[in-house]
N, C-alpha and C positions, 0 to 999 in steps of 0.2 A: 518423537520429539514434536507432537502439535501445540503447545500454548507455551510461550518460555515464562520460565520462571523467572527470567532476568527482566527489571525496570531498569528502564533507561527515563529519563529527565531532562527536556529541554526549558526553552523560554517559554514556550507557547504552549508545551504537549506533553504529555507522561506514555511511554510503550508502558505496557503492563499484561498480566493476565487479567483474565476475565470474573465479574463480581458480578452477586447477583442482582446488584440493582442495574446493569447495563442492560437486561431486558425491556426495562421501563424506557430510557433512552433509547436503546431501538424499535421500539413500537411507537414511539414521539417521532421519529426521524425519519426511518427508512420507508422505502416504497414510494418515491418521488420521481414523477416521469422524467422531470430534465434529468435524475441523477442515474436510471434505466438506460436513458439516451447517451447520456455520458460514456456508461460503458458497454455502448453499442445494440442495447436488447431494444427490445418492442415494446413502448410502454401501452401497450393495446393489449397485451396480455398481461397486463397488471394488477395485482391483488393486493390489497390489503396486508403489510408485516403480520404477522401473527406468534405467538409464545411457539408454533411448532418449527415455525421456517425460522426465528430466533437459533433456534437448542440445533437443528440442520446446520446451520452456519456453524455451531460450533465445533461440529464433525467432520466437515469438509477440509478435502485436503489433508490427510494425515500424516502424509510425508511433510512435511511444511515446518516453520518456526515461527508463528503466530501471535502476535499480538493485538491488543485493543489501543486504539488511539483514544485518548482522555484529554479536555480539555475543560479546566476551573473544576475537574470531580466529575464529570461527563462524558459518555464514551459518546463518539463521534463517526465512530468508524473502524475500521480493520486494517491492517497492513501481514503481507506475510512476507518470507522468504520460501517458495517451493524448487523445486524439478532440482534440489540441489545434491551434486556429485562435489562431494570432498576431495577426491581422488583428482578429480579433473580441476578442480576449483573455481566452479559456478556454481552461481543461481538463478533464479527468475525472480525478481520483484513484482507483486500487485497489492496494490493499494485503493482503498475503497473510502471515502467521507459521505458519510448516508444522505446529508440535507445542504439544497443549495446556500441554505443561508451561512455555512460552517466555508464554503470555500471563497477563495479568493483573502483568506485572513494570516496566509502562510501554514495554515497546519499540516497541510499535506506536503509540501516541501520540508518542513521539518522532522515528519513521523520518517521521510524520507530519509535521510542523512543523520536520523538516527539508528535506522535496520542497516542502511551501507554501512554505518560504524563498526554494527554489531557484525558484519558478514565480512570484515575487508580486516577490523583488529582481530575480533574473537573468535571465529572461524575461519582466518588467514584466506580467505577465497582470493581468488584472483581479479575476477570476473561477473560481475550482474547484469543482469537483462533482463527485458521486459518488454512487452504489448501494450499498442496507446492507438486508439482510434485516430487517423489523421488525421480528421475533423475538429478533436481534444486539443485545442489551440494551449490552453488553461492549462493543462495536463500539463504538453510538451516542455510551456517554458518552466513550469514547475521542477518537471525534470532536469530538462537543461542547466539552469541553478544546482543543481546536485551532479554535473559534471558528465548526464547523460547524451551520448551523440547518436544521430540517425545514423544505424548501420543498414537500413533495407527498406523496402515497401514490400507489403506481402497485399499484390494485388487484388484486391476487389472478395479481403478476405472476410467480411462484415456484411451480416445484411441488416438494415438500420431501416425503416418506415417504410421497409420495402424496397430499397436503396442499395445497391452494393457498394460499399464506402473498401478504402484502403484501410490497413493497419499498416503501423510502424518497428518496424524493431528498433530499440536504443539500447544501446550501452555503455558501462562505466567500467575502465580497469582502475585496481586500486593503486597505482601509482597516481591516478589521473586524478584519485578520488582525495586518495594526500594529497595533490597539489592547490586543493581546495584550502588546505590550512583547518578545515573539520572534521578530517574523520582521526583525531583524535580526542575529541571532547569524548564520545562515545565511550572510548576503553575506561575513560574516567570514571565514570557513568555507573558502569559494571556491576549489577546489583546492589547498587541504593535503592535503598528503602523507599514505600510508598510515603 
């Protein structure tokens, strides 16, 4: 189950599978220190996107439920569903927007609460969770907006500029995530068309 087949469609954003012109957008985008920082790495060991570490990303994670974030016809970024047990009814949420200039515009709150849709209607999960840099102020309330609560600090689990930083664990149950009044746009959603 790596890339869904299913689009979902917001105001701002389209989930979707992966074309090949989102190469191009990712070689425009990605490999931007602040956005390395963002998600904790070292932008001192930073290289240049390339078509190989492109086609990589698209392998990774194959247990997962995968989509590209698009914004006006342009991919912007990743979002997935992984570590997810149907049985038990979680997942882990991680979400990636390649270029600082793409955040702070609501898209990644959006791509958000459009994959809970997908994981709380369409996969009946109970449960989502996810890892956020404590530092991730941006991140958090983005989160937060989508009905995410700090369940933990996973001490001094990050090394960032040499730094050992915190991470967070947050979560959303889907009662919590209805009580948002959104997470039924999503089931509407349900593979429409690009």
């Amino acid at each position: 189950m790596p890339w869904s087949t299913q689009t979902y469609r917001g105001g701002l954003v389209r989930l979707r599978p992966p074309i090949d012109s989102d190469l191009d957008d990712f070689l425009a985008k990605a490999g931007q220190p602040e956005t390395i920082l963002a998600y904790g790495g070292d932008p001192s060991t930073l290289t240049a996107p390339t078509p190989e570490s492109y086609r990589q990303g698209l392998g990774t994670f194959p247990d997962s439920i995968k989509w590209v974030i698009d914004h006006d016809g342009h991919a912007i970024g990743r979002i997935r569903l992984d570590n997810i047990d149907e049985t038990e009814g979680h997942a882990r949420l991680a979400l990636g927007i390649w270029h600082p200039d793409d955040w702070g515009h609501g898209f990644g709150t959006e791509a958000s609460m459009l994959a809970l849709g997908h994981a709380f209607n369409a996969m009946r999960l109970h449960r989502v969770d996810l890892i956020v840099l404590e530092e991730n102020r941006r991140a958090i309330r983005s989160y937060e907006k989508c009905g995410f609560r700090v369940e933990g600090v996973l001490r001094e689990r990050a090394l960032v500029r040499g730094q050992r930083q915190n991470d967070l664990v947050m979560a959303v149950l889907r009662r919590e995530f209805a009580g948002l009044g959104a997470g039924k746009g999503a089931d509407a959603d349900l593979g429409s068309g690009c």
